[in-house]
PyMOL Python script that loads the backbone (N, CA, C, O; Angstrom):
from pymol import cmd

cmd.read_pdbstr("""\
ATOM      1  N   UNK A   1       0.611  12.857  -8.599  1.00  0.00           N
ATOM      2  CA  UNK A   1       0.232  12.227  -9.850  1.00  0.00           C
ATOM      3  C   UNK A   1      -0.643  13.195 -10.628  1.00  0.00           C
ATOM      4  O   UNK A   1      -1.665  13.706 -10.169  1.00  0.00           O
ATOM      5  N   UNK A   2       0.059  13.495 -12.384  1.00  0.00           N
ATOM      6  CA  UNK A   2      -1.185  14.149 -12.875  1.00  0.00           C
ATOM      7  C   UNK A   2      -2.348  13.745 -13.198  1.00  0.00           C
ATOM      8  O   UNK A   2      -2.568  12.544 -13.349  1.00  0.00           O
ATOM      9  N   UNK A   3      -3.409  14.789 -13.380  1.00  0.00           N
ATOM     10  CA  UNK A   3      -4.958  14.049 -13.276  1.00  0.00           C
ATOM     11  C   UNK A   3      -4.912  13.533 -14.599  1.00  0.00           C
ATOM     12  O   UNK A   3      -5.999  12.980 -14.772  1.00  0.00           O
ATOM     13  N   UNK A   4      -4.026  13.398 -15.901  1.00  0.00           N
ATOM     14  CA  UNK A   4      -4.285  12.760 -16.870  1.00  0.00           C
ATOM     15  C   UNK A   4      -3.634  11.568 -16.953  1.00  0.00           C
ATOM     16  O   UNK A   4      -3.488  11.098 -18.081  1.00  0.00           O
ATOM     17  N   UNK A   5      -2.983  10.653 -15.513  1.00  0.00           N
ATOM     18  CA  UNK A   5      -2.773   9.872 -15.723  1.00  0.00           C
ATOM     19  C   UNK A   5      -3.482   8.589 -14.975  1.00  0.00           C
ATOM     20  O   UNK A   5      -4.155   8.979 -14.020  1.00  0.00           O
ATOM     21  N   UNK A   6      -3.509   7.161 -15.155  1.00  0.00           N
ATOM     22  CA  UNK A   6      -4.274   6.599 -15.001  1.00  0.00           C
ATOM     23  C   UNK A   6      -3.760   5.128 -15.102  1.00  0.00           C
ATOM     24  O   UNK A   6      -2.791   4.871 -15.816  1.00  0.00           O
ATOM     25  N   UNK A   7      -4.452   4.100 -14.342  1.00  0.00           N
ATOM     26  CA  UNK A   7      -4.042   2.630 -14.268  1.00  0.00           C
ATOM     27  C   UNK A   7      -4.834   2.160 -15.580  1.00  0.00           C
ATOM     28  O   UNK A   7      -6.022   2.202 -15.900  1.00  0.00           O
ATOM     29  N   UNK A   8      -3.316   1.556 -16.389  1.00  0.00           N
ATOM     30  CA  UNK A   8      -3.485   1.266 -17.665  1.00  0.00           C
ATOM     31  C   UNK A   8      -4.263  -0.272 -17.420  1.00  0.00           C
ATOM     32  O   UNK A   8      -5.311  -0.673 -17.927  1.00  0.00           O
ATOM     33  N   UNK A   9      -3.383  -0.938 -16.491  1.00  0.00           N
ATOM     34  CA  UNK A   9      -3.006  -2.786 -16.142  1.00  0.00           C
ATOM     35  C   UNK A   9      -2.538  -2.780 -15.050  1.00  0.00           C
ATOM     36  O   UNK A   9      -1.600  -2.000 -14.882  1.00  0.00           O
ATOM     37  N   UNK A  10      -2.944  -3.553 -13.978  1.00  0.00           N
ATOM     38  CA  UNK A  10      -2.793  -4.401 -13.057  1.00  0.00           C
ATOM     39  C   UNK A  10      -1.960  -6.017 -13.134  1.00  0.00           C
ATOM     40  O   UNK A  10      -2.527  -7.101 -13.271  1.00  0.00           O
ATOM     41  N   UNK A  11      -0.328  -5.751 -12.988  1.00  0.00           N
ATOM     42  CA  UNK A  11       0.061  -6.994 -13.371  1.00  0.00           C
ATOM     43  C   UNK A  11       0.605  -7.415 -12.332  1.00  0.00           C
ATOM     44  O   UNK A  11       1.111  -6.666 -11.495  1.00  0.00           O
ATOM     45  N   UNK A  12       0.564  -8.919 -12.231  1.00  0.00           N
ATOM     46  CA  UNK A  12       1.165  -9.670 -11.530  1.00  0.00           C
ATOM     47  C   UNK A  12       2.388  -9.028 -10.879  1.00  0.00           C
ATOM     48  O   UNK A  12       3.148  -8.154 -11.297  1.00  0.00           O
ATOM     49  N   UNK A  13       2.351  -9.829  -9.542  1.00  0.00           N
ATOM     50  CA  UNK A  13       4.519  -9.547  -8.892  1.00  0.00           C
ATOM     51  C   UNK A  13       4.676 -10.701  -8.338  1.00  0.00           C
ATOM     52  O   UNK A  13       3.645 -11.326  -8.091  1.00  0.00           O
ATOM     53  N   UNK A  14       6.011 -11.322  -7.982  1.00  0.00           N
ATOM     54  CA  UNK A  14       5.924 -12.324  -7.119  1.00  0.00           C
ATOM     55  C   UNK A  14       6.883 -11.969  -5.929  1.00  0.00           C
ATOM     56  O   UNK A  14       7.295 -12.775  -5.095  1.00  0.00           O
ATOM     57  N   UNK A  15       7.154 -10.701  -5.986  1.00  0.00           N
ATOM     58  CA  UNK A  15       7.822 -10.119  -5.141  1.00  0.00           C
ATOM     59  C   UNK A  15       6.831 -10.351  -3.808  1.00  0.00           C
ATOM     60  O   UNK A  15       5.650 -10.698  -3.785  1.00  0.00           O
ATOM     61  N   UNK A  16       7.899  -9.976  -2.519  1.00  0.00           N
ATOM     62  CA  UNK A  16       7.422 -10.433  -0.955  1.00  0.00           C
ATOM     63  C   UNK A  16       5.796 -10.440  -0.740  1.00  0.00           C
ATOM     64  O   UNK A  16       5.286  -9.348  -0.491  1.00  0.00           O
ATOM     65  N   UNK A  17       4.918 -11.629  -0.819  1.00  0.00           N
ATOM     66  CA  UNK A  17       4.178 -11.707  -0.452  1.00  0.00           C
ATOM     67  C   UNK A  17       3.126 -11.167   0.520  1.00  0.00           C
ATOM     68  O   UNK A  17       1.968 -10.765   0.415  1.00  0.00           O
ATOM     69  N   UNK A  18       4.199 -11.360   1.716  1.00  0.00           N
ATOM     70  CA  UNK A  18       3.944 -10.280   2.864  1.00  0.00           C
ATOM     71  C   UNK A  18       3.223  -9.557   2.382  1.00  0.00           C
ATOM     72  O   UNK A  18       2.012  -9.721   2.228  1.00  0.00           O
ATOM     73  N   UNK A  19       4.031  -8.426   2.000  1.00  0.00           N
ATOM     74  CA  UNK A  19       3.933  -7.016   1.311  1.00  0.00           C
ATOM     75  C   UNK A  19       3.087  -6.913   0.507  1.00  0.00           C
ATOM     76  O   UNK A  19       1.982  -6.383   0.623  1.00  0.00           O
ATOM     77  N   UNK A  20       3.612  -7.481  -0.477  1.00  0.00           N
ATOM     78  CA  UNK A  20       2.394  -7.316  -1.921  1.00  0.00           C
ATOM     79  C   UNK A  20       0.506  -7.666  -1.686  1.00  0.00           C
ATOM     80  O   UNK A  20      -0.397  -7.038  -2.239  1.00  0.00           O
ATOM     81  N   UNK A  21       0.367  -8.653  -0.864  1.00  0.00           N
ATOM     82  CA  UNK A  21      -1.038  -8.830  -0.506  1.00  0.00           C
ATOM     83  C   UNK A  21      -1.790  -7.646  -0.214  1.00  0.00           C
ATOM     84  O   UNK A  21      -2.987  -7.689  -0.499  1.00  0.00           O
ATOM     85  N   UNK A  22      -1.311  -6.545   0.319  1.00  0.00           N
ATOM     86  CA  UNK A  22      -1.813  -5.464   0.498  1.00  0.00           C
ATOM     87  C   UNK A  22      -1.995  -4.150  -0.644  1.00  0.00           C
ATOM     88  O   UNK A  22      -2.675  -3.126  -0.573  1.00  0.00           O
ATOM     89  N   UNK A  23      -1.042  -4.687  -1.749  1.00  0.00           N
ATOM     90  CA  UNK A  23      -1.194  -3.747  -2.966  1.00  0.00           C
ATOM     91  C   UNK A  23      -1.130  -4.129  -4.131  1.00  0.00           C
ATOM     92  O   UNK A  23      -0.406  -5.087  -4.404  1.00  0.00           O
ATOM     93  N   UNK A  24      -1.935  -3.422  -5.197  1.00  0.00           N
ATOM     94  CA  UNK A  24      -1.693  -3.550  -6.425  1.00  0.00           C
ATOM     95  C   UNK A  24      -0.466  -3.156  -7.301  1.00  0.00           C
ATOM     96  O   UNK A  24      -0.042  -2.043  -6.989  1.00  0.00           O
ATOM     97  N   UNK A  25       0.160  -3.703  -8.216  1.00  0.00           N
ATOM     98  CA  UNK A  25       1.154  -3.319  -8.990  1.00  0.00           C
ATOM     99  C   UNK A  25       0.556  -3.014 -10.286  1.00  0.00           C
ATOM    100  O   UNK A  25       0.036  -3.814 -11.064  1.00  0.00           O
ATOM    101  N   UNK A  26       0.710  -1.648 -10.426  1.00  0.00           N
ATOM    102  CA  UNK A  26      -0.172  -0.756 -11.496  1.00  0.00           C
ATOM    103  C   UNK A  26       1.088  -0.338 -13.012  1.00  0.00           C
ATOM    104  O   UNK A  26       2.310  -0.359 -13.162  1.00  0.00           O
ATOM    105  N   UNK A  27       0.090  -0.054 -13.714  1.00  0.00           N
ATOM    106  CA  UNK A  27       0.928  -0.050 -15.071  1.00  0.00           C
ATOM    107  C   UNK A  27       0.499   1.309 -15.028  1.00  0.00           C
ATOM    108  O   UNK A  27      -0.716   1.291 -15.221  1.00  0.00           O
ATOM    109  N   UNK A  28       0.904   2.489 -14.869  1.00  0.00           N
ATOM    110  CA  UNK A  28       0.749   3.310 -14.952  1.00  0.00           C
ATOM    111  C   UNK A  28       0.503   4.398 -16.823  1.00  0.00           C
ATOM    112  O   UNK A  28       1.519   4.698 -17.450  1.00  0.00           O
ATOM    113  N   UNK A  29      -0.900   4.792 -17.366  1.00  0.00           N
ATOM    114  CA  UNK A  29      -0.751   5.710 -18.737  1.00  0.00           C
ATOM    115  C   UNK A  29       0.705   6.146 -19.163  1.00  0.00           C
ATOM    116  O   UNK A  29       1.117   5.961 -20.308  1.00  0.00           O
ATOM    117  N   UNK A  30       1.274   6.593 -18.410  1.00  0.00           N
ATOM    118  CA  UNK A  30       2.586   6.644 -18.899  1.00  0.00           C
ATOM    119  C   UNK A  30       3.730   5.872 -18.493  1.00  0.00           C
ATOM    120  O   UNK A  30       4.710   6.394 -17.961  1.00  0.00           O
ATOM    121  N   UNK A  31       3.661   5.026 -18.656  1.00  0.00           N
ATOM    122  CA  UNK A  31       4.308   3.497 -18.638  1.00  0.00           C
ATOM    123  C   UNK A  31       5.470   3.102 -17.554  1.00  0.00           C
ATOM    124  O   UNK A  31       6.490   2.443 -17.760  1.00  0.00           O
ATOM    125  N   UNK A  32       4.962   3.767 -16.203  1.00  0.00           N
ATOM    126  CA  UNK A  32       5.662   3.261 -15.365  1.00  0.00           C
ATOM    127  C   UNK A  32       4.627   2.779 -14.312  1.00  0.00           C
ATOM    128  O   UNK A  32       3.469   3.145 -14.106  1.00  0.00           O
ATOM    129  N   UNK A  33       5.567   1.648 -13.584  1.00  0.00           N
ATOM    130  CA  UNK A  33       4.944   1.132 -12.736  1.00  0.00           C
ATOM    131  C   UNK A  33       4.400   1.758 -11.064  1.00  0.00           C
ATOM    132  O   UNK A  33       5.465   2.338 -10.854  1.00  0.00           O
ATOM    133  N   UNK A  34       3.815   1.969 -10.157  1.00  0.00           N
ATOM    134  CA  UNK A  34       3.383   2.236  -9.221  1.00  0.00           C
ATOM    135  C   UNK A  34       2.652   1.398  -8.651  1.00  0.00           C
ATOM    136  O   UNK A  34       2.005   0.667  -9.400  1.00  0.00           O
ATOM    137  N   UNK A  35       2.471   1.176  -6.883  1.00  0.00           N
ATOM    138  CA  UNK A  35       2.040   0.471  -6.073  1.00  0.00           C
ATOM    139  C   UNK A  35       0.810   1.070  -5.851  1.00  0.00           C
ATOM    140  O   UNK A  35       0.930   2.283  -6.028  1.00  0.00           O
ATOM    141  N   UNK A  36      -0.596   0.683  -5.465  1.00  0.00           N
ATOM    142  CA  UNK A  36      -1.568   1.268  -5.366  1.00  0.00           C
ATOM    143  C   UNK A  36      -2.148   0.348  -3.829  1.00  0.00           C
ATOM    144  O   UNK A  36      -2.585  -0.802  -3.794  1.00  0.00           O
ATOM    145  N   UNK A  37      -1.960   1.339  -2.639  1.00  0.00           N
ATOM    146  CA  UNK A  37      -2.939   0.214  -1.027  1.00  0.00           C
ATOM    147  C   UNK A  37      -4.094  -0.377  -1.832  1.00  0.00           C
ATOM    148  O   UNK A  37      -4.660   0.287  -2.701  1.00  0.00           O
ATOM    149  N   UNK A  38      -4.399  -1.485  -1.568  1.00  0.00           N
ATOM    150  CA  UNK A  38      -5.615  -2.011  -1.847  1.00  0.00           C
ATOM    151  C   UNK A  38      -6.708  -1.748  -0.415  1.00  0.00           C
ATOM    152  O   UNK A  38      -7.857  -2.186  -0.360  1.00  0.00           O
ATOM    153  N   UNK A  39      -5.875  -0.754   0.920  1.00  0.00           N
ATOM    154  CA  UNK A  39      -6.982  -0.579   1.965  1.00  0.00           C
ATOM    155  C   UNK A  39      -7.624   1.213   1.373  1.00  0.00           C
ATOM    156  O   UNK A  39      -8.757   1.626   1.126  1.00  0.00           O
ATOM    157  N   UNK A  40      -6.298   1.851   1.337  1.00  0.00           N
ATOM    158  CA  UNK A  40      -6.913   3.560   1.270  1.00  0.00           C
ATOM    159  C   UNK A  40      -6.575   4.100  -0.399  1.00  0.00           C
ATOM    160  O   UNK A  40      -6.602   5.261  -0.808  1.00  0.00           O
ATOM    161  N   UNK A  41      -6.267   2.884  -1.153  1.00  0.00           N
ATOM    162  CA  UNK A  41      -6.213   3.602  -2.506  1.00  0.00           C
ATOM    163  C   UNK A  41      -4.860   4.750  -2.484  1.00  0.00           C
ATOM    164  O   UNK A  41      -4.847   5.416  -3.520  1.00  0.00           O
ATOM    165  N   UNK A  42      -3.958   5.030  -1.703  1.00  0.00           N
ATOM    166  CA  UNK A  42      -2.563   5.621  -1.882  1.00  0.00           C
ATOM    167  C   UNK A  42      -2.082   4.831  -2.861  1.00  0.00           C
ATOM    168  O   UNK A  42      -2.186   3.609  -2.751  1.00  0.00           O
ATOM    169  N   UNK A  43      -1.322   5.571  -4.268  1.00  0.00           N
ATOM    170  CA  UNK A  43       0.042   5.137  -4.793  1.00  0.00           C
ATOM    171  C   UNK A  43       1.266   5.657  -4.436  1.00  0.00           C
ATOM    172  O   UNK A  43       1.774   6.745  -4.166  1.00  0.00           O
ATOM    173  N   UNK A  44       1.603   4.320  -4.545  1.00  0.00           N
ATOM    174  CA  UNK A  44       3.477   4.729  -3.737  1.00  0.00           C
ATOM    175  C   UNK A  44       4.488   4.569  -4.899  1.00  0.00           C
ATOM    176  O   UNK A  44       3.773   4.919  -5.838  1.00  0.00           O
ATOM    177  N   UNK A  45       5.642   4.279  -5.422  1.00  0.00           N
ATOM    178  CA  UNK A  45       6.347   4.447  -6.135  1.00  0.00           C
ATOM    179  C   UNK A  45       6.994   2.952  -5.882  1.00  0.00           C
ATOM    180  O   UNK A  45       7.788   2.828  -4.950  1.00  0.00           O
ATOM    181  N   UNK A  46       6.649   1.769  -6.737  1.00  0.00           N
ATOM    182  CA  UNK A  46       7.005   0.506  -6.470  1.00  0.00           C
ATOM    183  C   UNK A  46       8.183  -0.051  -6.277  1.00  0.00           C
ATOM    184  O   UNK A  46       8.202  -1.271  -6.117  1.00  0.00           O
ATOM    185  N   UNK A  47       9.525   0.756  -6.243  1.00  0.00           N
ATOM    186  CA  UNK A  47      10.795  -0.018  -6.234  1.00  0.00           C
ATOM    187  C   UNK A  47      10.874  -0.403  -5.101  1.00  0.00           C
ATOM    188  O   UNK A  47      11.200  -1.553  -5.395  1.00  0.00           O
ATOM    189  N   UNK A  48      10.836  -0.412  -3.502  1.00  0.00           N
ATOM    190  CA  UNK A  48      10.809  -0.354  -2.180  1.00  0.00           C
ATOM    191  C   UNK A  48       9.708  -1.218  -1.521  1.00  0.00           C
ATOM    192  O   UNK A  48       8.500  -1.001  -1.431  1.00  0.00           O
ATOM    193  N   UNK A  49      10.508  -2.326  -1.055  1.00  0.00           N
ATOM    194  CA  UNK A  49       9.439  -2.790  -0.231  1.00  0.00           C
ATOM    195  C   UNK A  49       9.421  -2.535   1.402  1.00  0.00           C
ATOM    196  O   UNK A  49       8.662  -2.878   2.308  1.00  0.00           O
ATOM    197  N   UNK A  50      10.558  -1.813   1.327  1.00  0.00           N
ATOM    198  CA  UNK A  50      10.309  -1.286   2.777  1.00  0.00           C
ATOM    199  C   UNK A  50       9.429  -0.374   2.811  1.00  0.00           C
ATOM    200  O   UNK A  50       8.715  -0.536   3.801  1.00  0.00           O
ATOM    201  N   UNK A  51       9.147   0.471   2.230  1.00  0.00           N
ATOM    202  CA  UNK A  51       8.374   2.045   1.917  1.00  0.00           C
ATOM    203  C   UNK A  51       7.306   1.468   1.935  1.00  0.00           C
ATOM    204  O   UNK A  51       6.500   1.972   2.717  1.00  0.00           O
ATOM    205  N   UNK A  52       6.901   0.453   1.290  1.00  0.00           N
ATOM    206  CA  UNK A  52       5.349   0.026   1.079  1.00  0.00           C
ATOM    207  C   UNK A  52       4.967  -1.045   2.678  1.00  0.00           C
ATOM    208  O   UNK A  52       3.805  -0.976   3.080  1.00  0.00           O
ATOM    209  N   UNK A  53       5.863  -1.865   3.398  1.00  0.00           N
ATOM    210  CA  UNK A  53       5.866  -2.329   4.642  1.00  0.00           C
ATOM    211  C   UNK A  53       5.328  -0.896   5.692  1.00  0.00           C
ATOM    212  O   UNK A  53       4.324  -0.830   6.401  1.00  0.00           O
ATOM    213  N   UNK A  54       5.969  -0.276   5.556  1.00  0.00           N
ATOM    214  CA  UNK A  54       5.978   0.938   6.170  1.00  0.00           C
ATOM    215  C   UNK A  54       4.634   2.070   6.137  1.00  0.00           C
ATOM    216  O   UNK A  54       4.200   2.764   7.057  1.00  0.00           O
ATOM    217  N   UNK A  55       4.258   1.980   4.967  1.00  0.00           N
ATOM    218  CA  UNK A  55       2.912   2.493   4.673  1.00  0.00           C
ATOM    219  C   UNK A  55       1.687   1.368   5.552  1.00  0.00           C
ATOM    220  O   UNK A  55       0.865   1.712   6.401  1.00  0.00           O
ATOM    221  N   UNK A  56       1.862   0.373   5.154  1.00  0.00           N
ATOM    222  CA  UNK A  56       0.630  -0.689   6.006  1.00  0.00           C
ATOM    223  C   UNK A  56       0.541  -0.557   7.369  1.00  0.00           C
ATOM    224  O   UNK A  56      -0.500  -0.486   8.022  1.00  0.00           O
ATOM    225  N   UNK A  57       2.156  -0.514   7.951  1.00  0.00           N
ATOM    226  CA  UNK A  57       2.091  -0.286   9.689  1.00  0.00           C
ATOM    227  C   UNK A  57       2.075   0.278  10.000  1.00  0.00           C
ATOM    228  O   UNK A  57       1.718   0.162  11.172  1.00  0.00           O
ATOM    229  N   UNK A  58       2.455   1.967   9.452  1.00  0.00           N
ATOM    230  CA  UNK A  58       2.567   3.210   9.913  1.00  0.00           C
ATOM    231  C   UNK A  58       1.619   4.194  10.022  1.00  0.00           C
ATOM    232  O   UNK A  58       1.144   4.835  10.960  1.00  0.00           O
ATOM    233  N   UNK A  59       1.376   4.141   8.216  1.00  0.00           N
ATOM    234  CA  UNK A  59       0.710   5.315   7.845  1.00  0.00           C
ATOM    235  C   UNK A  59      -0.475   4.864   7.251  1.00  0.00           C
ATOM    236  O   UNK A  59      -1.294   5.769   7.093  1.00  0.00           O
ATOM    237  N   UNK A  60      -0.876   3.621   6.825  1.00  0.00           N
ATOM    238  CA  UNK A  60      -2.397   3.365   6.153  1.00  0.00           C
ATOM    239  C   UNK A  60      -3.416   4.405   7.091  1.00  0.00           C
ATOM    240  O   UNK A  60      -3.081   4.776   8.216  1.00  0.00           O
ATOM    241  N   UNK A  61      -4.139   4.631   6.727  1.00  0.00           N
ATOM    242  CA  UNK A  61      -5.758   4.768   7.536  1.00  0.00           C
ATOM    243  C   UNK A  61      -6.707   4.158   8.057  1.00  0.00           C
ATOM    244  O   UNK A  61      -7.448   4.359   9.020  1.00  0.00           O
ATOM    245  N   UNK A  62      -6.559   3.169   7.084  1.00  0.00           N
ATOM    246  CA  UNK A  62      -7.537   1.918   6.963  1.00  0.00           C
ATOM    247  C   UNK A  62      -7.163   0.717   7.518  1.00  0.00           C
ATOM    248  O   UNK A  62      -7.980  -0.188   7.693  1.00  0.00           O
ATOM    249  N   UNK A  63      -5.369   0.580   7.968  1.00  0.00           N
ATOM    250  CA  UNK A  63      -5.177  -0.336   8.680  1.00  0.00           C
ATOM    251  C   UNK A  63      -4.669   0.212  10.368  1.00  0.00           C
ATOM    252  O   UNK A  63      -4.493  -0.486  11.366  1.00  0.00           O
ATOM    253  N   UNK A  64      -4.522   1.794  10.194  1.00  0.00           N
ATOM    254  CA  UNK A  64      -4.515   2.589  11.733  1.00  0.00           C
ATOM    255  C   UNK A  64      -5.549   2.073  12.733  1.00  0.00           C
ATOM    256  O   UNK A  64      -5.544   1.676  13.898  1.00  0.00           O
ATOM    257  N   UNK A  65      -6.700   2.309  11.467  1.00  0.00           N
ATOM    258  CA  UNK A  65      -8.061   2.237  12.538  1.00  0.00           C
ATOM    259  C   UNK A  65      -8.614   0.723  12.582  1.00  0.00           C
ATOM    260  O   UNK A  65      -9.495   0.490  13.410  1.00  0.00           O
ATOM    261  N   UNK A  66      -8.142  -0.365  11.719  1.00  0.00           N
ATOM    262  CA  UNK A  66      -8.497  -1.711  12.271  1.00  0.00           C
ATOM    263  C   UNK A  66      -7.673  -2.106  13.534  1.00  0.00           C
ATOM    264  O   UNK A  66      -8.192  -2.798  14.410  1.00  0.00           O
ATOM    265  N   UNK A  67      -6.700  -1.772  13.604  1.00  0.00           N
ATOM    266  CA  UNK A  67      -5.858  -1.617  14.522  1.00  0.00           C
ATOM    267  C   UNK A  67      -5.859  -1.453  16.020  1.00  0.00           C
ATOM    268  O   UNK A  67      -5.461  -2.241  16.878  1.00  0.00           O
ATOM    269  N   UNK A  68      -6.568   0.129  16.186  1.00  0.00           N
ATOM    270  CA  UNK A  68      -7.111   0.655  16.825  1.00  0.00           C
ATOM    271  C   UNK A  68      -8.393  -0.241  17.467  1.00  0.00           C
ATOM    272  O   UNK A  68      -8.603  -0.299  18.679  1.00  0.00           O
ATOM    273  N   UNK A  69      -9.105  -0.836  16.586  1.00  0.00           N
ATOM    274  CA  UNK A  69     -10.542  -1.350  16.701  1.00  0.00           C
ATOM    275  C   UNK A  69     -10.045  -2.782  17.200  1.00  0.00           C
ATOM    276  O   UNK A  69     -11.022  -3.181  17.833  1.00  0.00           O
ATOM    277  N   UNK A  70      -9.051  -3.797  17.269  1.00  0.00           N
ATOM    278  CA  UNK A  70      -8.399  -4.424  18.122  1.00  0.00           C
ATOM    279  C   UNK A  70      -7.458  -4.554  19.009  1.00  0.00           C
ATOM    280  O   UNK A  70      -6.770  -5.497  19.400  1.00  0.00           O
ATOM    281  N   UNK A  71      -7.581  -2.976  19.371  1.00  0.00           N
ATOM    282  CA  UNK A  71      -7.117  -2.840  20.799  1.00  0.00           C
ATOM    283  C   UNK A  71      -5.387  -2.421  20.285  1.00  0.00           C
ATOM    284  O   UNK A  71      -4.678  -1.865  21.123  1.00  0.00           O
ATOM    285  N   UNK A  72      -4.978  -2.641  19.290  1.00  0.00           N
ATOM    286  CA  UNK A  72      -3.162  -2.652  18.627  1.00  0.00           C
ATOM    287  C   UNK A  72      -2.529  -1.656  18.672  1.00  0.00           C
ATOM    288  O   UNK A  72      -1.310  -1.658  18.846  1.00  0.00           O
ATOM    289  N   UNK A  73      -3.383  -0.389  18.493  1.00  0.00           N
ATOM    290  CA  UNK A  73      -3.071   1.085  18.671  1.00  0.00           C
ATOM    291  C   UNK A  73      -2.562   1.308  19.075  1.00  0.00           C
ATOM    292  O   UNK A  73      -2.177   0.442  19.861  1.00  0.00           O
ATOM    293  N   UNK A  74      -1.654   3.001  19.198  1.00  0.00           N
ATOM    294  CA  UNK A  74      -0.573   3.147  20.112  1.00  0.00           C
ATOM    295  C   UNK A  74      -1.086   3.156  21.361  1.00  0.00           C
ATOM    296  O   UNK A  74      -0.112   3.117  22.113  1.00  0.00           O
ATOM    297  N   UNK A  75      -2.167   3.190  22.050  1.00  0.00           N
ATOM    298  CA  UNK A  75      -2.167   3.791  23.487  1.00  0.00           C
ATOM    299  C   UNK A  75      -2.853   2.432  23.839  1.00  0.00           C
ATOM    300  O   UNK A  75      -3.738   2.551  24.687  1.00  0.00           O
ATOM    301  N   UNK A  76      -2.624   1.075  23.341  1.00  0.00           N
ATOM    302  CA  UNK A  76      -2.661  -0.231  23.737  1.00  0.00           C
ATOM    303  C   UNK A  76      -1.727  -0.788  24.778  1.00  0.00           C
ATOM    304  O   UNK A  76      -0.522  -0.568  24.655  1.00  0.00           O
ATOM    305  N   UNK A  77      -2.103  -1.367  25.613  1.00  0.00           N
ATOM    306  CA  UNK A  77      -0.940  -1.816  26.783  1.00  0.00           C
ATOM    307  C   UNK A  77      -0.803  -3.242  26.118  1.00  0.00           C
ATOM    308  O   UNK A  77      -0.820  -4.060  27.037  1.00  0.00           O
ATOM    309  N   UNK A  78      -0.677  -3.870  24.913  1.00  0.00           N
ATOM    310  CA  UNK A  78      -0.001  -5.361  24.676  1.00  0.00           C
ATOM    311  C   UNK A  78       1.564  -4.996  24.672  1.00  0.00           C
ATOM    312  O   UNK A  78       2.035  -4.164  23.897  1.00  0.00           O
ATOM    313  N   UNK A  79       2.054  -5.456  25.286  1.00  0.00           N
ATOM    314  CA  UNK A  79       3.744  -5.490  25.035  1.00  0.00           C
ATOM    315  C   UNK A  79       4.400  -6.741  25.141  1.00  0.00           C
ATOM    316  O   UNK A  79       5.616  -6.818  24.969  1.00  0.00           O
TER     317      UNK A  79
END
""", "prot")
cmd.dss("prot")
cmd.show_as("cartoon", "prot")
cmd.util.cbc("prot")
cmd.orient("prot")
């Protein structure tokens, strides 16, 4: 993202709940939309709700290490 661009508006989605609870849907200065984590502040590119599922379980930071901090982590024996 260039540094001259910027969250114009924050609008509504009613797209998968699930999903969306975890991010903002941003109006991007130059008038496209983008997903923004509401845990580590990453924007993702909003068409995909798998990509953004995938960011929360995979790759967040912020939900790695809550994770981790209830035992969920990979080197957890719950199976």
């Amino acid at each position: 993202m260039a540094s001259e661009e910027g969250v114009v508006l924050i609008l509504e989605t009613k797209r998968n709940p699930a999903i969306w609870k975890n991010f903002d849907l941003c109006l991007m200065s130059d008038n496209h939309e983008m997903a923004r984590c509401k845990n580590c502040g990453k924007f993702m590119k909003a068409a995909a709700n798998s990509t953004l599922k995938k960011h929360t379980d995979k790759h967040c930071p912020v939900t790695k290490a809550k994770k981790e901090e209830k035992g969920e982590g990979p080197g957890s024996s719950n199976v």
